[in-house]
Structure formats: structure tokens, C-alpha cells
C-alpha positions in Angstrom: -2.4 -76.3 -79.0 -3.0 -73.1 -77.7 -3.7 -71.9 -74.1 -6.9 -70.4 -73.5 -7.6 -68.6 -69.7 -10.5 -66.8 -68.1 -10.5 -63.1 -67.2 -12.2 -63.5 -63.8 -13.0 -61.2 -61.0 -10.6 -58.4 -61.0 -7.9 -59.7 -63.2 -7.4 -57.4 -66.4 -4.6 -59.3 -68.3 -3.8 -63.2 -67.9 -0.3 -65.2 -69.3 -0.6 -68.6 -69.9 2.3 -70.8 -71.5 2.3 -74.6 -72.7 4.9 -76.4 -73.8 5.0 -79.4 -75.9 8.0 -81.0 -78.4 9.6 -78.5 -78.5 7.7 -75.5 -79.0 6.5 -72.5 -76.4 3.1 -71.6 -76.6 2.2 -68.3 -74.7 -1.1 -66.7 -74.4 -1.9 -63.1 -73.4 -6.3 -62.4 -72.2 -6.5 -59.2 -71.8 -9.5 -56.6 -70.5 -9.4 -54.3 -73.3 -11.1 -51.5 -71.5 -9.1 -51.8 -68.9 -5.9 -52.6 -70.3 -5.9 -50.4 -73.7 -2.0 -50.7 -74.3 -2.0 -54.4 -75.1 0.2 -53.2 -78.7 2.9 -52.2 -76.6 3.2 -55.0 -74.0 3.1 -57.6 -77.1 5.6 -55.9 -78.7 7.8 -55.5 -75.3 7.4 -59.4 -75.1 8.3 -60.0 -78.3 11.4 -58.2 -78.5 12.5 -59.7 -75.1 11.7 -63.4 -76.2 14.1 -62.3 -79.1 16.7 -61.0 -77.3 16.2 -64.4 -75.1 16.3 -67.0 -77.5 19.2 -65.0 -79.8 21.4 -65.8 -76.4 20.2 -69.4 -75.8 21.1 -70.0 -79.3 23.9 -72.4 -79.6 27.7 -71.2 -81.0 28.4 -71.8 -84.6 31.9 -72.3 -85.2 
């Protein structure tokens, strides 16, 4: 399953997550015209998340 928001009014980018067993979901909706960089902000969450999950990651002895 996969989140799915409205743009609405003045909103030019939306984040939606879900989680179910196990797994994070995360949408991004953005306004392209109003929000041309959307490359870069993907690719800033995605290295984050990375970085994130590389520390939540249990100890191997």
C-alpha cells in the first residue's frame, strides 16, 4: 500500500508515511511548478533515511 495525498489550496509539496508489518511507506506530492527541485529533496531524504536506518541497525558481533 501506498499513500496517496491531495495538493490542496496553497500547499506545494505533501509527506505522507504508512506503516504496516514492518515496512515504511513514505510519499512525497509535489507542485512541480512550484516546487522544481523535487530531485534534490528526494535525494536529501534518501540519504538521511540511510544514514538513519545504518544507525538503528542492530550490532553484529
Amino acid at each position: 500500500m501506498i499513500p496517496i495525498g491531495a495538493l490542496a489550496g496553497n500547499l506545494a509539496i505533501s509527506f505522507l508515511a504508512f506503516s504496516y508489518a514492518g515496512v515504511l511507506t513514505i510519499s512525497v506530492r509535489v507542485d512541480a511548478e512550484r516546487h522544481p527541485d523535487l530531485p534534490v529533496l528526494v535525494a536529501a531524504m534518501v540519504r538521511d533515511w540511510r544514514s538513519l536506518t545504518a544507525e538503528a541497525a542492530p550490532a553484529t558481533a
